[in-house]
C-alpha positions in Angstrom: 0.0 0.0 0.0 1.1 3.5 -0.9 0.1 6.7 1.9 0.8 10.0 -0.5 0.6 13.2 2.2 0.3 16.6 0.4 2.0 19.2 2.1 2.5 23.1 2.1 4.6 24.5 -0.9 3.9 21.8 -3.7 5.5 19.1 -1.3 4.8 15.3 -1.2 5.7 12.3 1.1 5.4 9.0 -0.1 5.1 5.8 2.2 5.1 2.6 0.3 5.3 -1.1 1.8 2.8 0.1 4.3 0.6 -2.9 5.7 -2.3 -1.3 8.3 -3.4 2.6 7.7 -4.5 4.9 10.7 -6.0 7.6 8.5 -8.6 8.2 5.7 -8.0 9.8 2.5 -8.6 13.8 2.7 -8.2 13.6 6.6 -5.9 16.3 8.2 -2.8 15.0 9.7 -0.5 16.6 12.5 3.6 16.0 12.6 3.8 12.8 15.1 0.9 11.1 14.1 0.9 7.8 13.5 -0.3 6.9 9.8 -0.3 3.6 9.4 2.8 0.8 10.1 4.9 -1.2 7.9 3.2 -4.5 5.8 6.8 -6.4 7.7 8.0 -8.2 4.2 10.3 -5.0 3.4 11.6 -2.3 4.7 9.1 1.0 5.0 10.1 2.8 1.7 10.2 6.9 2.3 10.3 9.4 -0.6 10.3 13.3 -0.9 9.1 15.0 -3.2 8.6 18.6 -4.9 6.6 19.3 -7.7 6.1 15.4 -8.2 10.2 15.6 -8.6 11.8 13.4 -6.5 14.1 15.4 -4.1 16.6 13.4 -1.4 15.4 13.6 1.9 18.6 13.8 4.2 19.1 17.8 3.5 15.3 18.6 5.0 14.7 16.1 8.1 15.4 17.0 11.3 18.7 15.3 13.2 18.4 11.9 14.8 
């Protein structure tokens, strides 16, 4: 399963390899909220994108 999450300023997250989803489609959702959790066959793929470009994430998350 794929989550797509529309953000501010023509900005996309993609989730794929997602098994169980905690949100319906058009629903607001807040930083920290749990949106679903991995399917367990794969690791949880993560992608960022802008302007349906993909962009690498490393330079715009937060530190560890």
């Amino acid at each position: 399963m794929l989550i797509l999450l529309q953000h501010d300023g023509n900005w996309i997250s993609a989730y794929a390899r997602i098994g169980t989803t905690s949100i319906v489609k058009g629903e607001t959702i807040r930083a920290g909220q749990i949106i679903g959790t991995a399917d367990g066959t794969a690791p949880l793929h993560f992608e960022l994108r802008r302007a349906r470009a993909p962009v690498d994430p490393l330079g715009f998350l937060p530190p560890r």
